[in-house]
C-alpha positions in Angstrom: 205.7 -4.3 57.2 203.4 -5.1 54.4 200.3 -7.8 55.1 202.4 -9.9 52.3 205.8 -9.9 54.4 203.4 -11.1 57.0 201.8 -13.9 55.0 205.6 -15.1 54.0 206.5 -15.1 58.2 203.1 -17.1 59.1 203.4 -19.7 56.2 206.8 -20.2 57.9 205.9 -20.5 61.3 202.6 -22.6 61.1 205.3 -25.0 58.8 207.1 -25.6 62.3 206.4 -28.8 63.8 206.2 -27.3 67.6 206.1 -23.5 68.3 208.8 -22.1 70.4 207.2 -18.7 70.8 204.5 -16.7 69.8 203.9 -14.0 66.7 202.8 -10.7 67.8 200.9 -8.3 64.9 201.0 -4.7 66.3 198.7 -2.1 64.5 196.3 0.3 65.4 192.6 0.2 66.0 190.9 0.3 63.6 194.2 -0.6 60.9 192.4 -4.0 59.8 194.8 -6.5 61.9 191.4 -8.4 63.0 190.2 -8.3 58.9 193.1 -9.5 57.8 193.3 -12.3 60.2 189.9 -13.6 59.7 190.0 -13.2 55.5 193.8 -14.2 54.6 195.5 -15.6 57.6 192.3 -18.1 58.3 192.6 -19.1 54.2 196.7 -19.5 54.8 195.7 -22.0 57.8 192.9 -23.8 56.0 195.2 -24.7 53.3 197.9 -26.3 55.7 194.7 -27.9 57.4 194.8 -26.1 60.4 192.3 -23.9 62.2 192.5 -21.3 63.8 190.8 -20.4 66.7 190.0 -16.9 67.1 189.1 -15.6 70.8 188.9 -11.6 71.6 190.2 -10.6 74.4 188.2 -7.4 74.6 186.5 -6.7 78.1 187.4 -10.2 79.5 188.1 -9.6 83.2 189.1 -13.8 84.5 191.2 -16.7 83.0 188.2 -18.8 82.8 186.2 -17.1 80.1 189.3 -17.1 78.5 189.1 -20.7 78.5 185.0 -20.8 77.8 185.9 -18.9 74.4 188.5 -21.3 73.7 186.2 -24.4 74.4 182.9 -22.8 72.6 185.4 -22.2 69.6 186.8 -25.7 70.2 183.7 -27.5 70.3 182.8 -28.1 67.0 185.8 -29.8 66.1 185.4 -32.1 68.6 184.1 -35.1 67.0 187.4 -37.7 68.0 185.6 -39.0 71.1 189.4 -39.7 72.4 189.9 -36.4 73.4 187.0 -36.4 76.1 188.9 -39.6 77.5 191.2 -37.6 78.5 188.6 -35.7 81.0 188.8 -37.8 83.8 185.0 -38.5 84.0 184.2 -39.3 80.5 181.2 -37.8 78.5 180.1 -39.2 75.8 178.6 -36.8 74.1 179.7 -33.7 72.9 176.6 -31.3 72.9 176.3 -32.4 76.3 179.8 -31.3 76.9 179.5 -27.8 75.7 175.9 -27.4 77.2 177.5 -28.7 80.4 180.0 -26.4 80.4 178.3 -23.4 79.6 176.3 -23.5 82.7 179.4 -24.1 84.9 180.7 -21.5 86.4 184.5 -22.7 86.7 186.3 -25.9 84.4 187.1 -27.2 87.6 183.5 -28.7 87.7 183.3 -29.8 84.4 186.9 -31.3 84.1 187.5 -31.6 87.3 190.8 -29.7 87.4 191.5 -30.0 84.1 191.3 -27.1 81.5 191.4 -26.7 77.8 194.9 -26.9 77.1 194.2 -30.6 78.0 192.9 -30.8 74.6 194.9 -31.6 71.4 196.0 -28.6 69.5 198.3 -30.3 66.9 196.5 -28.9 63.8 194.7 -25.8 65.9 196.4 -22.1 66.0 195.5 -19.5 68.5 194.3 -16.7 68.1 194.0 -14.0 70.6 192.9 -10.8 69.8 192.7 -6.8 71.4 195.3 -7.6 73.9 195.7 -3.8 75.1 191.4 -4.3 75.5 191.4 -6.8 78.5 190.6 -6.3 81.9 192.7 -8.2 83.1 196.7 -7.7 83.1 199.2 -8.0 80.6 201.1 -10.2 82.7 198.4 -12.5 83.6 197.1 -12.9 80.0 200.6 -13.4 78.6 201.0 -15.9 81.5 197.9 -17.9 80.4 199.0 -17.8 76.8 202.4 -19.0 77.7 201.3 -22.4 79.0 200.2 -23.0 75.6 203.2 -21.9 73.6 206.1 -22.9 76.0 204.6 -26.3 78.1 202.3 -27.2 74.5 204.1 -25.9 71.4 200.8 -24.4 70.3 201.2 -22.4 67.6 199.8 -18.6 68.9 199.1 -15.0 67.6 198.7 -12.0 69.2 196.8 -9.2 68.3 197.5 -6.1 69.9 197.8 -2.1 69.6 201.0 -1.8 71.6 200.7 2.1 72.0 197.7 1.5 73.5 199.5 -0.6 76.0 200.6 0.9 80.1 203.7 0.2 81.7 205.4 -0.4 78.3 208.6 -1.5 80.5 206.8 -4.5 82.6 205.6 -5.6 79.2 208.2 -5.5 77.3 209.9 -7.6 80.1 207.0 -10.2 79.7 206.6 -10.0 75.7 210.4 -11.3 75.8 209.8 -14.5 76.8 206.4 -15.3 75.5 206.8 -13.6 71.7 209.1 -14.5 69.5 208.3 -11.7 66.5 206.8 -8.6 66.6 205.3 -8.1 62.8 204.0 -4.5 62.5 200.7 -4.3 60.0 200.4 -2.0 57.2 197.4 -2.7 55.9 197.2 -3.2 51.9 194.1 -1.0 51.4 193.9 -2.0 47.5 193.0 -5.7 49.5 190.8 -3.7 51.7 189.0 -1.6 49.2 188.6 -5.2 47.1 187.1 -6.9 49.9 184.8 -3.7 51.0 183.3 -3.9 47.6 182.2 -7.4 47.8 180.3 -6.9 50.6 177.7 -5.6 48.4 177.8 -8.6 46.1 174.1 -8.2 46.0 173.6 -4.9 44.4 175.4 -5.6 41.0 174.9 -2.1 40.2 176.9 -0.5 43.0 179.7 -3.1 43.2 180.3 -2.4 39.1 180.7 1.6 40.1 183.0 1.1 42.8 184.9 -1.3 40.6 185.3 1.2 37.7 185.7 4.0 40.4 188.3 2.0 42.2 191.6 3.6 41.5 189.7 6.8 41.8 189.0 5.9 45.5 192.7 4.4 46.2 193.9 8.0 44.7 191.7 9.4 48.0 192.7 7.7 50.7 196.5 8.0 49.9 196.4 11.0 49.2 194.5 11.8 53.1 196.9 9.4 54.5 193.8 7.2 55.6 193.8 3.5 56.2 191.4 2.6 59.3 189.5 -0.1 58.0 186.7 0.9 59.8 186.7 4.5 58.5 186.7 3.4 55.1 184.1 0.9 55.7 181.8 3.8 57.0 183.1 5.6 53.5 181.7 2.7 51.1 178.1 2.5 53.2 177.6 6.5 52.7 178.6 6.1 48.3 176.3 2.6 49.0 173.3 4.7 50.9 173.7 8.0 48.5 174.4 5.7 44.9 170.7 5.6 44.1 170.6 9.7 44.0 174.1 9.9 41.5 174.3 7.3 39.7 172.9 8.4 36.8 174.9 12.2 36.8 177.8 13.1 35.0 181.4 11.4 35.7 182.7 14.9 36.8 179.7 15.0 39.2 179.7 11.5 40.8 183.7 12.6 41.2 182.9 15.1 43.0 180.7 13.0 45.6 183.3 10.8 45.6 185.6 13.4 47.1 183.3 15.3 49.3 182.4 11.8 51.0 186.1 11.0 51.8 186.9 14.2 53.1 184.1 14.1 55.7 183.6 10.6 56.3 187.3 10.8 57.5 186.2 14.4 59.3 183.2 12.5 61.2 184.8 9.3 62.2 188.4 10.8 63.7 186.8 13.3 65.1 189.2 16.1 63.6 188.8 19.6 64.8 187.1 21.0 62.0 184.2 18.6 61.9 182.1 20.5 64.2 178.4 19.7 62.7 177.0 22.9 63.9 179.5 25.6 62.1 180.3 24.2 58.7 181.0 27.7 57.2 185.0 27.2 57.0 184.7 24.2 55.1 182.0 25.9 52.5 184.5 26.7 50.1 181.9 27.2 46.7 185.0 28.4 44.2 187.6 26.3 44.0 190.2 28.8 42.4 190.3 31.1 45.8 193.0 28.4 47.1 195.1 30.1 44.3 195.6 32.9 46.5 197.8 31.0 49.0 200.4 30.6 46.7 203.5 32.3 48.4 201.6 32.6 51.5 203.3 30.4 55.1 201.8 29.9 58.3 203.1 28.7 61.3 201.3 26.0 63.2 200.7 28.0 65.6 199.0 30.3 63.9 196.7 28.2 61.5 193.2 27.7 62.4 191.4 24.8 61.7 190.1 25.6 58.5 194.4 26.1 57.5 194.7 22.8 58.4 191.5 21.3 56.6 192.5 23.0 53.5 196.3 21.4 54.2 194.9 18.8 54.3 192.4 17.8 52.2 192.0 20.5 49.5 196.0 21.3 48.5 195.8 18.4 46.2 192.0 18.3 44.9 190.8 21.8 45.3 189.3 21.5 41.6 187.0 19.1 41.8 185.6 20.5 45.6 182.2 20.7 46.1 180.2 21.5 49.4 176.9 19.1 49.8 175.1 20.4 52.5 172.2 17.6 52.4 175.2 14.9 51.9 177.1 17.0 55.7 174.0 16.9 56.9 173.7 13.3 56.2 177.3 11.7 57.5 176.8 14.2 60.4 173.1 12.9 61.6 172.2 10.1 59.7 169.1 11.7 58.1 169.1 12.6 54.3 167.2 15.3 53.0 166.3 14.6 49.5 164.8 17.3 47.7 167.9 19.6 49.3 170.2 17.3 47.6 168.2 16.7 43.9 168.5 20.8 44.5 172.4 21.2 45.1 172.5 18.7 41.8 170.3 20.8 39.8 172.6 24.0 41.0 175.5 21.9 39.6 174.9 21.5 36.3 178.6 21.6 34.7 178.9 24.8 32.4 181.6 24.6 29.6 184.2 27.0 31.0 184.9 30.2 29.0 188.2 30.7 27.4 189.5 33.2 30.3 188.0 30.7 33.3 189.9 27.7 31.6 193.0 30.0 30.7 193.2 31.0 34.9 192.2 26.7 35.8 195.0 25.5 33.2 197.8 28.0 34.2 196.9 27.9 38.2 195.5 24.9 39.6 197.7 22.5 41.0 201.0 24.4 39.3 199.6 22.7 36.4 201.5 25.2 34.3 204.4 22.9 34.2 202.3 20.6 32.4 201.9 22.6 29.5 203.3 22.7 26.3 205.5 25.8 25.2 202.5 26.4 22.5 200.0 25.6 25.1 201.4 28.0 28.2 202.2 31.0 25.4 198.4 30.7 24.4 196.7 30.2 27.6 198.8 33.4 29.2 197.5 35.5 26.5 194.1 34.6 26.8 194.7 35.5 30.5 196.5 39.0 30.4 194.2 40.1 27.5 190.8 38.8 29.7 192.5 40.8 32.3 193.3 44.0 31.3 189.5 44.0 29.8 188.2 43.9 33.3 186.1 40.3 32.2 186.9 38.6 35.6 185.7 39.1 39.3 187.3 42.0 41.3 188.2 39.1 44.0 190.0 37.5 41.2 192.8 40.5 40.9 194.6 39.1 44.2 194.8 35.7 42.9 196.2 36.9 39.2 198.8 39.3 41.6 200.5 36.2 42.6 200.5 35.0 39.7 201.3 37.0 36.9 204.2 38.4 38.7 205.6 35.5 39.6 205.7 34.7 36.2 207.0 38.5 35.1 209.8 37.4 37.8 210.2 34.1 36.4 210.3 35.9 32.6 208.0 33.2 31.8 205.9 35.8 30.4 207.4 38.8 28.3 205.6 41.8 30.3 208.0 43.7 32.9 206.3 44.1 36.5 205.4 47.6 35.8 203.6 46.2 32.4 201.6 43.8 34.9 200.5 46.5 37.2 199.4 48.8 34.6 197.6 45.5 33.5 196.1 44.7 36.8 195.0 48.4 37.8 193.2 49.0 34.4 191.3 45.7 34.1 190.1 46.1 38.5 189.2 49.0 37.5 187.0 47.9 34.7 185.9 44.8 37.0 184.6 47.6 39.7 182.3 48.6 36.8 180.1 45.5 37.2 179.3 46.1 40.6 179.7 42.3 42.0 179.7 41.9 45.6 180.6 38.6 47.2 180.9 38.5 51.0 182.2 34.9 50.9 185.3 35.8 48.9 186.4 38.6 50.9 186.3 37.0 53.8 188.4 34.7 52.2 191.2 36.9 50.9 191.5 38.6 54.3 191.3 35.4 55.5 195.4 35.2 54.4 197.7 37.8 54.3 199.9 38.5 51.1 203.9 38.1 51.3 204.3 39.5 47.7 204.1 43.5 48.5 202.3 44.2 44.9 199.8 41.8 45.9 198.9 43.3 49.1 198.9 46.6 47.3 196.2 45.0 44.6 194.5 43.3 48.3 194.5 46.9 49.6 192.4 48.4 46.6 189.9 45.2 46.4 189.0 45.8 49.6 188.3 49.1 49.2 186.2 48.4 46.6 184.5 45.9 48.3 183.7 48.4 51.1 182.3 50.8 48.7 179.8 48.4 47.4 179.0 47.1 50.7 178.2 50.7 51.7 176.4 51.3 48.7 174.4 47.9 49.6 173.7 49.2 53.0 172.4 52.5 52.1 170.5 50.5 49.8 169.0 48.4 52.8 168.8 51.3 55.0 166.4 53.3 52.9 164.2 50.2 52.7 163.9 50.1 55.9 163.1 54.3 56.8 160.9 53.5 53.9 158.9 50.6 55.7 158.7 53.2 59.0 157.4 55.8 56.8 154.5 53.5 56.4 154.0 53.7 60.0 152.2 50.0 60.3 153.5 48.0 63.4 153.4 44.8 61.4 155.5 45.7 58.8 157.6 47.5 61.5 158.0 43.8 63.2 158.2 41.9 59.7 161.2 43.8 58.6 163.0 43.6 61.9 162.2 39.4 61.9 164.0 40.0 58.1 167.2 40.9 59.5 167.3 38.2 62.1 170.0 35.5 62.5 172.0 35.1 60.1 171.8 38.4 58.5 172.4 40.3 62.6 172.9 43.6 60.8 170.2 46.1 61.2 171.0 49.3 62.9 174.4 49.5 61.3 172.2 50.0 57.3 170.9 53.3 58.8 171.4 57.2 58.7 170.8 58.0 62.1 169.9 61.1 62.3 167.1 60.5 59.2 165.5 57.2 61.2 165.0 59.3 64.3 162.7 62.2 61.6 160.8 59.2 61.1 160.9 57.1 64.3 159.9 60.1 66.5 156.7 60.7 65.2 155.7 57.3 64.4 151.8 56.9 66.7 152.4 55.5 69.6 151.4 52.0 68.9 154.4 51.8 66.1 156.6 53.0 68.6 155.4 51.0 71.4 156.0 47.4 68.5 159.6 48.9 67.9 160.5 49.3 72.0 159.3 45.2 72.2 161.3 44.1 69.0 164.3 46.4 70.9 163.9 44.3 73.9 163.3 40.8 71.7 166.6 41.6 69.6 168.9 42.0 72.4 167.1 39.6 74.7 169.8 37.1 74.7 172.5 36.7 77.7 175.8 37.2 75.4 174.6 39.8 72.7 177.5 41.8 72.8 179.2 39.3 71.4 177.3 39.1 68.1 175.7 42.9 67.9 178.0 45.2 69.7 178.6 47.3 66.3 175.5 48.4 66.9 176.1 50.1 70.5 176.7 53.3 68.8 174.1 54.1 66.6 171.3 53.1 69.8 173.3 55.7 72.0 172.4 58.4 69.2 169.2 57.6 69.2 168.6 57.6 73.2 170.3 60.7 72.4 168.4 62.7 69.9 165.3 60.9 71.3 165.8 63.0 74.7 166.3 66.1 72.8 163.8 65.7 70.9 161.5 65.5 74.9 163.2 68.6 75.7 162.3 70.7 72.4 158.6 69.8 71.9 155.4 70.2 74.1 154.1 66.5 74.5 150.9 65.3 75.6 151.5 63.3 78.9 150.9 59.5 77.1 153.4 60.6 74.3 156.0 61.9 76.7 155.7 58.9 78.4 156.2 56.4 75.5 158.8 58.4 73.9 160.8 58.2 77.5 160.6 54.9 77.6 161.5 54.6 74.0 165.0 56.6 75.1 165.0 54.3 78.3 165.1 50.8 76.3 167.4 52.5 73.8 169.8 53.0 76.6 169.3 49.7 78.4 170.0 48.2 75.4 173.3 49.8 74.4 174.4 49.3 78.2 173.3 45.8 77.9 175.5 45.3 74.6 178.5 47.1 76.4 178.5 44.5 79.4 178.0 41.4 77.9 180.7 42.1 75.0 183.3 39.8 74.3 186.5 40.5 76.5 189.9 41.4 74.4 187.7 42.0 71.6 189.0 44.8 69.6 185.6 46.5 67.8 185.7 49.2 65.0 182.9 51.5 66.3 
């Protein structure tokens, strides 16, 4: 029901002369019931001169605070001294009344027996909010408001979250004969969003943004299905906190913050899955067009992770203008800002004017917008598109992506080339792209990230990712010979500054290396080199579930115990030297045994 359908039953009901029964508005937290009774219920009363008395209901555990909230909202209205007449020992005045009462702890001794509904409510309403939220029971609060509505004709609402409410049969027994309607809030968020915005009536500046940005906003929300009030007052503060650092950046940029700080001010205040602050890597999605490649692609429920659903959910529709902000996570996640981080990921987002074969792939891919197009426009953009890809001019990763498409289109014969024209197409330009020898981890872990249903596009899949491997190995041979290189120097500090390199983040070290070639060097390192490299050993693997991160690298120590102890058994050694190279094989072994035990169980690894 829409907040105006309830305006139209209130007006009504407050017109009664005596109330027969109660309204209920059901909604849930957070929906803006409580807003929306305070702002344009109160305003409905006031202009029928009535006032309503608003009392939450939230924590109380006895009848009798019930009744002081009544009195304390009461009070003020009491200026008629011919209502305390009816208290049978008469007080005449009214501050002493309430200051009386307030240190009671029962009416009984301030009334003497007699409680608030003693007083007149002919031009009062009641109010009683968070119904599910008392300690006491539904039975008994319903009870108490009863004697109001049914023995008064007090005119009454009810707030409550009735989903949140046990024994939904008992209460629905009780509701009967207290409630009269059950209105269910929707909450108008254009109303919302206006009233948000005034809040910061005192920065001019901000309230003018968030004016001109406002159907920008409302496009947001609806589209993420969001309409807690209290999540989308939490949205406002962060753009109200962060304005000062944007405001003067481009429209497309300020968009963009506009979007990121929906998607994860929603994220951090529901609580979803995917908003763990410590492992933001699914959501750091840096190139919009890789969402192109799950065109044609389904996934069970069952089978999506949480970064599936994120994407679903947030990204399907706005994808283009996506931007990770780590400084603005960072933010909505702890509270602190770090702003030379963000005045940097600003700087690294200064908008370059696409070239024709990146807006030919955004025009005919994003969003289907193909459909969009003209004839003229669709017959242009695709031949900018098969002729930048035959040349080879975009990204290997790219090739999966213009798979789906182009034969879909070929299928579709909304281009003329057969699909045999298309994969001569596609195999000459990957080819071409391989030429420029661009490796990005981040997108292949995306595409095999989603399998392909389209059997030429796993095919084109297949040969990217051999391609990828290739330059990865080419990479690592790169790596390893810089580090045999930094051995060769044989200087334990550059021995423990080039194993502290490839810590963390980057946990590959022993998988860069020729094995047999680091032992040449290892094995006649001086002893105090080789002594540095058996206490980084015993640093690196140190932790209780390393095989769980480093297991790959089980192997290649195995080899080395192994050609380490051969290496004993072939030479004459002085008696220190044999004794650090067998602890050298000792730690080597420990350490692969260590990896072995404390791997990851049901964990298939490639070795």
């Amino acid at each position: 029901m829409t907040s105006n359908h309830i305006e139209t039953i209130f007006k009504e009901y407050i017109s009664e002369q005596k109330a027969h029964s109660a309204l209920l508005i059901n909604g849930v937290w957070g929906s803006g019931k409580t807003f929306f009774l305070k702002t344009t219920l109160t305003e409905i009363a006031k202009s029928k001169n009535q006032d309503l008395v608003y009392v939450s209901l939230n924590g109380i555990s006895g009848i009798g605070e019930i009744d002081r909230a009544i009195f304390i909202q009461i009070a003020p209205y009491l200026k008629d001294k011919s209502w305390i007449k009816k208290i049978s020992q008469p007080l005449t005045n009214i501050a002493d009344v309430a200051s009386k009462f307030l240190t009671k702890s029962s009416l009984s001794d301030l009334f003497r027996g007699m409680g608030v509904e003693m007083f007149d409510f002919s031009n009062k309403i009641l109010a009683f909010d968070d119904l599910e939220r008392s300690k006491l029971s539904v039975h008994e609060i319903l009870g108490y408001v009863n004697k109001f509505v049914e023995h008064k004709g007090v005119k009454t609402l009810i707030l409550a979250d009735e989903s949140k409410i046990d024994d939904k049969k008992k209460y629905d027994e009780i509701k009967e004969k207290v409630v009269g309607r059950v209105l269910d809030f929707k909450a108008d968020i254009p109303f919302v969003i206006d009233n948000l915005i005034m809040v910061y009536n005192g920065n001019t500046d901000f309230t003018n943004f968030l004016t001109q940005k406002k159907n920008k906003i409302l496009d947001l929300v609806r589209s993420f299905k969001e309409d807690n009030l209290r999540i989308l007052s939490f949205y406002i503060d962060v753009l109200h906190r962060l304005y000062p650092t944007f405001k003067l950046k481009s429209d497309q940029m300020q968009d963009e913050v506009l979007l990121f700080c929906a998607i994860f001010s929603i994220t951090f205040k529901s609580g979803d899955p995917y908003s763990v602050y410590s492992n933001p890597a699914p959501l750091v999605v840096s190139r919009p067009l890789y969402f192109a490649i799950r065109v044609g692609t389904r996934k069970t429920e069952e089978s999506k992770s949480d970064a599936d659903h994120f994407y679903d959910k947030f990204l399907s529709n706005t994808y283009r203008g996506y931007n990770f902000f780590q400084s603005i996570y960072d933010f909505i996640f702890t509270g602190y800002l770090d702003q030379e981080l963000l005045n940097a990921e600003f700087e690294a987002r200064n908008i370059v004017e696409p070239t024709p074969p990146e807006k030919a792939m955004a025009l005919l891919f994003e969003s289907h917008n193909y459909r969009n197009l003209s004839d003229e426009e669709f017959t242009e953009q695709s031949k900018v598109l098969l002729d930048a890809t035959k040349k080879g001019i975009y990204s290997i990763y790219d090739y999966v992506t213009l798979s789906n498409w182009l034969y879909f289109f070929s299928e579709k014969e909304l281009i003329e080339e057969s699909a045999s024209e298309v994969e001569t197409i596609l195999n000459t330009g990957l080819l071409l792209a391989k030429s420029k020898n661009q490796i990005d981890q981040e997108r292949i872990s995306n595409l095999r990230h989603f399998a392909q249903e389209r059997q030429e596009s796993a095919v084109i899949m297949q040969k990217v990712n051999e391609i990828h491997l290739e330059f990865e190995k080419n990479k690592n041979l790169d790596i390893g010979k810089k580090i045999v290189n930094t051995f060769k120097k044989d200087d334990p500090k550059e021995i423990k500054i080039i194993f502290d390199s490839y810590d963390g983040s980057e946990i590959k070290f022993f998988e860069y290396l020729d094995v047999v070639e680091f032992s040449k060097v290892l094995l006649v390192l001086s002893n105090k080199s080789v002594d540095t490299f058996i206490d980084e050993l015993d640093d690196r693997y140190k932790a209780i579930n390393i095989g769980q991160t480093l297991y790959a690298e089980k192997q290649v120590l195995g080899q080395l115990a192994d050609l380490t102890n051969a290496f004993l058994e072939a030479n004459e050694l002085t008696k220190l030297r044999k004794f650090i190279l067998k602890e050298l094989s000792e730690k080597l072994s420990e350490s692969a045994e260590k990896l072995e035990n404390t791997r990851k169980q049901g964990t298939i690894y490639l070795d």
